[in-house]
N, C-alpha and C positions, 0 to 999 in steps of 0.2 A: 362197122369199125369196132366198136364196144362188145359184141361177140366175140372176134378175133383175137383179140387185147385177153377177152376172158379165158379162149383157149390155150395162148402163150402164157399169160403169168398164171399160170394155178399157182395154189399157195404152197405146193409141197417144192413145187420149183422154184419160186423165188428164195423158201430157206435156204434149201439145199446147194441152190447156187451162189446166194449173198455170201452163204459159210464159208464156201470153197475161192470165191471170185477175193472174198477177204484174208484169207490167209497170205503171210508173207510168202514169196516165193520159195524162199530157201526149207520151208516146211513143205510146200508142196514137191522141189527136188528129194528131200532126204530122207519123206517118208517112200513106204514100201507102197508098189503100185499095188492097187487092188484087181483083184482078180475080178476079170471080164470072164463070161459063161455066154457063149451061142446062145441058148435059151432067153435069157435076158434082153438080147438085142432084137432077136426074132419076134417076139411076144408085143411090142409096141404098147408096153405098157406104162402108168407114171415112170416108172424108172430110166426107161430108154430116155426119154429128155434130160434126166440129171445127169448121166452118163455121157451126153452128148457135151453138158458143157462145164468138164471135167479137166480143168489144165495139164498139159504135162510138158515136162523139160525133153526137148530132142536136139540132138548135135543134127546138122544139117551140114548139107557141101557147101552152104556161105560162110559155114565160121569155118572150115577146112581153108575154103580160101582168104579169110581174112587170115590166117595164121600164114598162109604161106608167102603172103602179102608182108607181114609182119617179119616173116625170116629173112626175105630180099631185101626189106628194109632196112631191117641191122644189120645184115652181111654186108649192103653199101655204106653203109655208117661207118662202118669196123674198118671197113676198105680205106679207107681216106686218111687212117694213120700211113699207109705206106706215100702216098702225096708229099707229107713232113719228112718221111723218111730220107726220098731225094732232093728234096730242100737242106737236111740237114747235111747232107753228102758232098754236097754242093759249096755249102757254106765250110766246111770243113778245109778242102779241098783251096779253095778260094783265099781265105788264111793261110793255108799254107803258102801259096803263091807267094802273097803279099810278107808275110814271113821271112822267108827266102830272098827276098829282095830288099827288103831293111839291111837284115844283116846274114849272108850269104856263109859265114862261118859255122853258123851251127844247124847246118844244112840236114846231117844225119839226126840231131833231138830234134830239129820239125819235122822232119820223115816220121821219127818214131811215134809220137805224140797222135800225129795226122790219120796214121794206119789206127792206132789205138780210136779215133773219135769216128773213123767211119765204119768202125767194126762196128761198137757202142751204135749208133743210127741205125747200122741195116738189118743188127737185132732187135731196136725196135721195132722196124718196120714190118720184120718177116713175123714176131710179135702178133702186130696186129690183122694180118694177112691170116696167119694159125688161129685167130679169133676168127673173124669171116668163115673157115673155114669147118670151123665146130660149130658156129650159127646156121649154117646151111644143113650140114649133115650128122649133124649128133644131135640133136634135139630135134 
């Protein structure tokens, strides 16, 4: 066991890797990679172990789909202003009615009024629809 232990921790490997294991990540993303040489790897020499446990930042297809996870998720978000939109349409509309039946004389100002509040609503809504729709496919 104690020979083993002697072959993995050499001492050039424990610097070499406590330096690197210690640095913040953001120094190991924004420095420049070091150049790797065939010779190097081949040769199985001290080096080839420090090289092995050498960190580096790689995008991978799970943050591809965490992001796409992430767009569906705000394009359904975004979506649920249109929800309000026929709530507000409704409600609009519904006023009106009742409007209209209070007092039947001024039949044409709650027309006018009614058209103006669910124009107002369904540009919200189309609004937030045009949102969803640039979180999907523009970013």
């Amino acid at each position: 066991m104690y020979s083993c232990a002697k072959f993995i921790a050499t001492p050039a490997l424990v610097r070499s890797s406590s330096r690197l294991l210690c640095r913040p990540i953001s120094v190991s993303i924004l420095s420049k990679p070091e150049a790797r040489t065939d010779e190097a790897c081949s040769t199985g020499g001290p080096n080839a172990l420090v090289q092995i446990a050498h960190r580096q930042f790689q995008t991978s297809a799970v943050s591809r789909d965490i992001d796409t996870a992430a767009k569906f998720i705000g394009a359904g978000a975004a979506t649920v202003g249109v929800a309000g939109s026929g709530a507000g349409i409704g409600t609009v509309f519904g006023s009106l009615i009742i409007g209209y039946a209070r007092n039947p004389s001024l039949k044409q100002q709650l027309f006018s009024y009614a058209i103006l509040g669910f124009a107002l609503s369904e540009a919200m809504g189309l609004f937030c629809l045009m949102v969803a729709f640039l979180i999907l496919f523009a970013m």
